[in-house]
C-alpha positions, 0 to 999 in steps of 0.5 A: 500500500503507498503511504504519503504525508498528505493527500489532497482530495480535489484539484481546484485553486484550493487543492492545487495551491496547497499540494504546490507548497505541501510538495515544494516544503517537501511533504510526500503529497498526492493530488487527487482529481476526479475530472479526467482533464481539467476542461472539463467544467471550465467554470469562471469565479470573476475576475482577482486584483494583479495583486493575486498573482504577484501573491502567488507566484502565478504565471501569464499563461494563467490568465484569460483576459486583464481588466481595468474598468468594472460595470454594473447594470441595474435594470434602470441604471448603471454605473462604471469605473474606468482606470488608465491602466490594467487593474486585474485578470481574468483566469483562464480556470482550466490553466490555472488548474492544470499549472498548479498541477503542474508545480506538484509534479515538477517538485516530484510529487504525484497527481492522480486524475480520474479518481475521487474520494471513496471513504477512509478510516482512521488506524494507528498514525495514518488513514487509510484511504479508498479512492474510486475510479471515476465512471469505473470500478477501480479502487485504489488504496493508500495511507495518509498522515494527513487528508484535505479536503478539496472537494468543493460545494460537494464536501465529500471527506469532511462534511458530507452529511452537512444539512445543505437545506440550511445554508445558502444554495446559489446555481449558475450557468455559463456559456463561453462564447466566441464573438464578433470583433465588435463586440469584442472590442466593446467587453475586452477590459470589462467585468460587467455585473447585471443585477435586478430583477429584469437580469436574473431574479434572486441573482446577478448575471456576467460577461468577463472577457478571455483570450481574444474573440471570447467572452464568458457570459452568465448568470447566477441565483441564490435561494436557488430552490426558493421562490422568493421573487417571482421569476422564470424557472429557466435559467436560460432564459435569463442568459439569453437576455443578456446574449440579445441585449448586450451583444450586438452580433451573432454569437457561438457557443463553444462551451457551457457549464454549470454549478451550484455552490452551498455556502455556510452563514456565519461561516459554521463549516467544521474546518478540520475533524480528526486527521482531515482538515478542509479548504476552499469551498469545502468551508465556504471560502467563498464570498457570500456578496458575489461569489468571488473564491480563486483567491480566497480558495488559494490563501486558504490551500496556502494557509492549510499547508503552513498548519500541515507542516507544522503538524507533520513535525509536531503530531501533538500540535493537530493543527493548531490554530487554523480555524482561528486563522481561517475566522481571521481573513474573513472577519467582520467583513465578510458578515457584512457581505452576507448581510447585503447579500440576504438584501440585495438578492432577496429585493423584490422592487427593482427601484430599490436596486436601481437606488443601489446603484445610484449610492454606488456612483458616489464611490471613488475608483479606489472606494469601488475597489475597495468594496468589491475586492477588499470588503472594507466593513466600514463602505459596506456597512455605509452603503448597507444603511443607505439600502435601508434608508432607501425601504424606510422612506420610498 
């Protein structure tokens, strides 16, 4: 039976970010992926600051597209910010994967693709562990120290019998398109944000450029097996009108993809049970306000691999801290979020939207980024009462 240090079950930004600096510490570490190849479900979580790649030691070929303006459209305004120079990418999901893959093998660890976690048991100083071959009957059997789980919204080691009926249930479709040079031109340098209820319903839509001649249009919904506003049950409806309304040219589509996500209130997800400890998705490292995770997912690969290490060395230490690291980097501001969340996407009136929008032509470009990307508390809390003054006198 093959022993390891760590294996990492899933090979998304989390997984992989951790399994790089668990192999490059030089931790034994095996990196497991159910996908066969990873475009397969090429979905894109919006766009990071150039900050993140500088943070993590990331190359171009990673990226999709750079960014320098945000625009977002309510159903009666809209609103835009516009800065000379580049201020962020757009990664291209399925390069990210595959290089951070990549790292794990060049540091001499392995990388197993086409398997998923199957069970494990805990026995003298490892676990053992059963993977099983996806769309197979293969089994492999291995012996771990320690085990992450990377599994997603699916939470497949740590917490599968998590009651998801309480948590928030947000689904999303996404169409990559390839597109007229016109229209290129017109969304290239844009992360473009589509709320109120005539663009989706509980939700937002997008259109986030890539390489060129392509776009990634989509939308999403939270409360997603709720119908607290009334709506059209297809998604694709609401997709296709952004396509007709803000391309002006004949599209194809050259792939689509979905997925729904389960986050945590209050960010109650178990962090670690036993020889397993969780990240990324799989302990809602996702902001609630409009699902940004690649980098939350890669801190939290990063940070998990720090309390490995040291646990790897000190036994009696079992990850000491991490939660509390963890409870740290989202703080107050992320419960802010989830505040304006739970508003926002459960706003019935689209004249409360369009008045969103309105406080948000206030922000400077700098407050913008900050509200979006940093979730600075004290411009969110601001723009979270102007809301409510907006429901108590209109």
């Amino acid at each position: 039976m093959d022993s390891f240090d760590v294996v990492v079950i899933g090979a998304g930004p989390a997984g992989g970010q951790c399994a790089r600096a668990l192999a490059a510490a030089g931790a034994k570490v095996l990196l497991v992926e159910k996908s066969k190849d990873f475009d397969v479900n090429n979905f894109s979580t919006a766009g990071s600051l150039n900050e993140v790649m500088e943070d993590f030691g990331l190359p171009q070929t990673v990226v999709g597209a750079s960014w320098r303006e945000v625009y977002i459209a309510s159903t009666n305004d809209q609103v835009n910010w516009r800065a000379e120079e580049e201020q962020g990418v757009v990664f291209d999901f399925a390069a990210l994967r595959a290089f951070l893959a990549d790292e794990v093998k060049r540091s001499g660890q392995e990388v197993l693709m086409g398997y998923s976690y199957h069970s494990h048991q805990e026995g003298g100083d490892h676990s053992l562990v059963d993977l099983k071959e996806t769309g197979g009957d293969g089994h492999r059997q291995l012996a771990a120290k320690v085990i992450v789980d990377a599994s997603g919204a699916q939470r497949a080691v740590l917490n599968p019998k998590l009651k998801k009926w309480r948590m928030v249930e947000a689904t999303g479709i996404e169409h990559l398109l390839q597109v007229s040079d016109r229209d290129w031109e017109l969304w290239r340098d844009k992360l473009a944000f589509f709320i109120g209820n005539h663009w989706m319903p509980q939700g937002y839509g997008w259109i986030f450029p890539m390489e060129r001649g392509r776009l990634k249009v989509g939308v999403g919904r939270y409360f997603a097996k709720e119908k607290l506003i009334p709506h059209e049950e297809s998604y694709r409806y609401y997709l296709d009108q952004i396509i007709n309304q803000k391309l002006q040219d004949p599209s194809q589509v050259v792939d689509r993809h979905g997925k729904t996500l389960f986050y945590s209130i209050g960010r109650n997800d178990a962090h670690v049970h036993g020889r397993v400890i969780g990240i990324g998705d799989a302990i809602s490292m996702i902001n609630p306000l409009a699902l940004e995770g690649i980098r939350h997912a890669m801190w939290s690969g990063s940070t998990a691999a720090t309390h490995i290490l040291r646990y790897l060395e000190k036994p009696d230490l079992f990850f000491y801290d991490y939660k509390r690291a963890i409870r740290s980097y989202t703080a107050f501001s992320w419960r802010a979020c989830e505040y304006l969340m739970r508003q926002i996407y459960r706003e019935k009136k689209d004249l409360r939207i369009d008045a969103v929008v309105r406080a948000f032509k206030h922000l400077s470009q700098k407050e913008m980024i900050d509200l979006c990307f940093h979730y600075k508390g004290k411009l969110a809390i601001r723009y979270a009462l102007r809301l409510i003054k907006e429901r108590l006198f209109n």
